[in-house]
N, C-alpha and C positions, 0 to 999 in steps of 0.2 A: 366738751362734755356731750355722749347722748345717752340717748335711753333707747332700751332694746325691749322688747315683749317676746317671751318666746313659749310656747305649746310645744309640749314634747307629749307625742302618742306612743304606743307600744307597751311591752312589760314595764312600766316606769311607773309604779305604785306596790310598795311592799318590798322595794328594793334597796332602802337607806340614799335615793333617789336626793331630796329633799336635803335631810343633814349633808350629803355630800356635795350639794351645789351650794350649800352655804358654806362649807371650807373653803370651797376653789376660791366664791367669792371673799372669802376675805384673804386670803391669801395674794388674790389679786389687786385687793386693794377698791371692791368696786361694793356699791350700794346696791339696795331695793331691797326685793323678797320672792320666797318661792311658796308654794303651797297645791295642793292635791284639787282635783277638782270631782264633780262629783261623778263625770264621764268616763273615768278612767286616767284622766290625762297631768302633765304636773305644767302647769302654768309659773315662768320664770319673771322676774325683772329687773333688766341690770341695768344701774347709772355711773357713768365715772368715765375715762378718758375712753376713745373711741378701740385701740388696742388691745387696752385692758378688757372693753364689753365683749368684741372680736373672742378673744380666749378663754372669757365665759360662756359665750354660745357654742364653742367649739366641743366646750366639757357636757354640753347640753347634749350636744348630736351624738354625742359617746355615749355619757351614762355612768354612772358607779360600774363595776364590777356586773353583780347580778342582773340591772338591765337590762332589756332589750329596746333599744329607739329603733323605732321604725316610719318616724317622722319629725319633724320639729319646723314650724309654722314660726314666721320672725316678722315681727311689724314694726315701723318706727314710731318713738313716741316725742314728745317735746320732754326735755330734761326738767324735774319739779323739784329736786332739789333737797331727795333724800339724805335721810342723816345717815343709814346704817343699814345692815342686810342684816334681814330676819327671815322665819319661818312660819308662814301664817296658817 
């Protein structure tokens, strides 16, 4: 198990940015949450095997459709042992 933190800059607010990082995550099978910040930016975090986070931050560096990333910032965190991915 780890935990990823990840900041995404760029067009990535007003783009179904959010909803669409919560399918991927479940889709993949992986925890935490996502939420807008007040900078512009969408702050992510994902828990669950290291593969699975891998293939959520990869859908981070993309973006839905309408986004533009133009950055995304990845820190390591200790795994706490979320239940569920939500949207905050």
């Amino acid at each position: 198990m780890v935990r990823r933190r990840a900041l995404a800059s760029g067009s990535v607010q007003g783009v179904f940015f959010r909803e669409s990082t919560r399918r991927c995550a479940l889709d993949l099978g992986v925890r935490g949450w996502v939420r807008n910040l007040p900078d512009g930016r969408v702050e992510a975090v994902f828990e669950g095997p290291e593969a699975r986070v891998a293939e959520a931050l990869d859908f981070v560096r993309r973006g839905p459709p309408l986004a533009r990333v133009v950055s995304v910032e990845v820190s390591e965190e200790a795994p706490r042992g979320s239940e569920r991915f939500e949207v905050r």
